[in-house]
N, C-alpha and C positions, 0 to 999 in steps of 0.2 A: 504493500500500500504506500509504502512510504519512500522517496528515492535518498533522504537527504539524514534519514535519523533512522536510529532501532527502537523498538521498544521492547523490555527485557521486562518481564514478570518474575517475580520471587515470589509465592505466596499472597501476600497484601500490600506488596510494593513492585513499584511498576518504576523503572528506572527510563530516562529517554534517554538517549545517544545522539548529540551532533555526532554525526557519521560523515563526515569530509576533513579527515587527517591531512590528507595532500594539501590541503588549504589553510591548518589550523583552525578549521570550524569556523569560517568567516560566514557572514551572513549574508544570503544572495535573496529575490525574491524567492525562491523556490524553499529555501530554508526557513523563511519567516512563515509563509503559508505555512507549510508542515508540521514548525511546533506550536501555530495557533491550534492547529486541525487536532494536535495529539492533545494538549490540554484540554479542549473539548471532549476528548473519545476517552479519557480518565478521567477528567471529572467527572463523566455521565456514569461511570461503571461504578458501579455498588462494591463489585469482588476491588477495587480497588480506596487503600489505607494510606496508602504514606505515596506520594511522588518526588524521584531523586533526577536532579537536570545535570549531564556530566558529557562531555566531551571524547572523544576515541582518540586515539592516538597522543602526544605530549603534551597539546595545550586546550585547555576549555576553548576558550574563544578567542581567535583575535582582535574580533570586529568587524566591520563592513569589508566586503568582499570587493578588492580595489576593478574587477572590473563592473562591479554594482553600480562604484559609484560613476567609473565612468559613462553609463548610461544613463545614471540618474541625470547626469552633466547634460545632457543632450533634452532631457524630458522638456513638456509645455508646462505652462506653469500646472493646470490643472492634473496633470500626471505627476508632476512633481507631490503635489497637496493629497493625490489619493495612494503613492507610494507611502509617504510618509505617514500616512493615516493605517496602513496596515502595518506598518512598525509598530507604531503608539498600538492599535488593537492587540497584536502580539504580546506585550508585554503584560498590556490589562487583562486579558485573559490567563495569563503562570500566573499573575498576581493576585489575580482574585478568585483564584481556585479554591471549591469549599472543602479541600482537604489539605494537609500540610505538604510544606514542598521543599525539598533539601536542595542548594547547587552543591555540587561536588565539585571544585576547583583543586586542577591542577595547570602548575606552569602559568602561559598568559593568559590574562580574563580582562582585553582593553575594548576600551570603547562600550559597543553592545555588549562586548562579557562582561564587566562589571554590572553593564544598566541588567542584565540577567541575574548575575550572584543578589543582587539586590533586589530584584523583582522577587525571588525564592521569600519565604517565609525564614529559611532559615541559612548559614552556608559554612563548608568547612572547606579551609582548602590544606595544602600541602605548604611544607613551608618554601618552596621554590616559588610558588605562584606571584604576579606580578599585576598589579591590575593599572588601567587609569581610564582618566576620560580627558582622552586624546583630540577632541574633533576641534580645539581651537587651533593646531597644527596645521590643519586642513583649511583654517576659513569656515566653520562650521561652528553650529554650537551643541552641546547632549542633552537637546532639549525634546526628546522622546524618553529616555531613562531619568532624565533628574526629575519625577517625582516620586521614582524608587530610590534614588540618590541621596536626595536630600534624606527622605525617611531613615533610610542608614546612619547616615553621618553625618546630619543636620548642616544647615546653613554655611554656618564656619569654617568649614569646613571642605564643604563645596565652593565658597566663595575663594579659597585658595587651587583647589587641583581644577576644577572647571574652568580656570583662567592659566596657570600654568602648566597643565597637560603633564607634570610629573608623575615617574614610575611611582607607584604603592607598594612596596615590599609586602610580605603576608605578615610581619610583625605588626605594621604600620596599620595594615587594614585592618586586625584584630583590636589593634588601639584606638581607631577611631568608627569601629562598630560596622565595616562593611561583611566582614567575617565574626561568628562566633566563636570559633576554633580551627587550630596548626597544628599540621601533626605530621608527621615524615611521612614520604610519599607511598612507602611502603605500609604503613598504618592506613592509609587514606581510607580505603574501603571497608576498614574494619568501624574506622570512628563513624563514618555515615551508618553501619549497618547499628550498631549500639543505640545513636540517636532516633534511627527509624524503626526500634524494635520500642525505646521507650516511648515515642508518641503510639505505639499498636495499644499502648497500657488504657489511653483514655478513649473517652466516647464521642462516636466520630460526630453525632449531629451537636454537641458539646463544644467539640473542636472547631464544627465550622461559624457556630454560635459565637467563640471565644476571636475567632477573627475578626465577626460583622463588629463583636463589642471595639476590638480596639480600635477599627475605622472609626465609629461613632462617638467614641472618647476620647480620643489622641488632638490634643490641641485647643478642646476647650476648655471654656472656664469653668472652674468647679463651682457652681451654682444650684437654685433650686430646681433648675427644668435640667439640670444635667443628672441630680439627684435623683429625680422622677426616673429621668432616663434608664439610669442602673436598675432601680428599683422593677421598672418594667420588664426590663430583660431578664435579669432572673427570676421572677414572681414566672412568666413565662417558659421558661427553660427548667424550673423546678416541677412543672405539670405536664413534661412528656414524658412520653413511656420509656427513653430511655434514663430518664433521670430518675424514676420510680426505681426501676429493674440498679439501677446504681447503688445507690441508697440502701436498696435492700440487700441484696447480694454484697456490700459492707455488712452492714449487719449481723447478714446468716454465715458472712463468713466463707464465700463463694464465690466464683469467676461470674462479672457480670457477661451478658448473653453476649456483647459483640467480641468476648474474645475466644468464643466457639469456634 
């Protein structure tokens, strides 16, 4: 189905593969359709718990695929705006997946691979890995990834690498919150499999519950209608049947049902 990615099933995780090593996984149109099409076709699937975004060959991503952008270079304006607009939809779809979502970084993650490691819910990389947001080099700006960007590593932060285009080390990025965790490259696969064995532990409609809340939280004022807010949500998510079957199975002392 796919020319450009795998998709690799473990049990309740569902791993994607940019699959163009010869390229360093640069992003072409054909690559961007692809991994919208695949977060669509895991989101929808039930049998699927945790999704991990990772790269084949040495590097996650490099970025835009230089003869992408030389066609981009040629577009009318309106092909330019509808190019651009299925980037931007790419990324809001890994992002707003209602399940969790791991990048596994290794090596480069520039440009689009960082705006990805960021769009991920969560990301670990190797400690060789290298990220940046390059497109000032170019005449350009990262202005399809920086509002996974900024969400990373706020403001300040992008105010500095979004204007100087400087490498990120994987210390660097674990210091300023693009990465969660480093860990030798040989570990890699094991530390992603750890973290996506502990989100199996919680309740998936919980999980995707505990996403909608931090959109809806993150950045307002703590007030009375933010207060209501909370209150709504969990008065709500305390009256489904998976937070009953939760609750209770604490209790008695029991595996609740989704980790059947």
């Amino acid at each position: 189905m796919y020319q450009t990615l795998e998709i690799e099933r473990s049990g309740k995780i569902a791993t994607i593969w940019m699959n163009r090593p010869a390229v360093f996984n640069a992003f072409d149109e054909q690559l961007i359709a692809e991994l919208a099409a695949a977060c669509g076709e895991l989101d929808a699937d039930p049998t699927v718990r945790v999704v991990v975004l990772g790269g084949r060959g040495k590097h996650f991503s490099a970025g835009a695929d230089l003869n992408w952008m030389k066609r981009a270079a040629q577009f009318t304006p309106q092909q330019n705006l509808d190019d651009a607009r299925r980037f931007a939809d790419m990324l809001r779809a890994l992002a707003q997946m209602g399940k969790p979502t791991i990048a596994r970084v290794q090596g480069a993650a520039l440009g689009g691979g960082t705006g990805l490691t960021a769009a991920c819910d969560m990301a670990i990389a190797d400690t060789t890995a290298t990220f940046s947001t390059s497109e000032v080099k170019f005449g350009i700006i990262p202005s399809a990834i920086s509002p996974y960007v900024l969400r990373a590593i706020g403001p300040r932060h992008a105010l500095r690498y979004f204007q100087s285009a400087e490498r990120i080390g994987a210390e660097r990025a674990l210091a300023i919150g693009l990465v969660g965790e480093v860990v030798p490259l040989d570990e890699l696969d094991a530390a992603v499999a750890q973290l996506a064995d502990a989100l199996l532990q919680g309740g998936p409609q919980a999980q995707k519950a505990a996403k909608e809340l931090i959109g809806a939280v993150a950045g307002q004022p703590i007030d009375a209608a933010l207060s209501e807010e909370t209150a709504q949500r969990i008065a709500r998510q305390r009256a489904t049947a998976e937070a009953r079957d939760g609750i209770a199975a604490f209790l008695d002392k029991r595996p609740p049902a989704w980790l059947d």
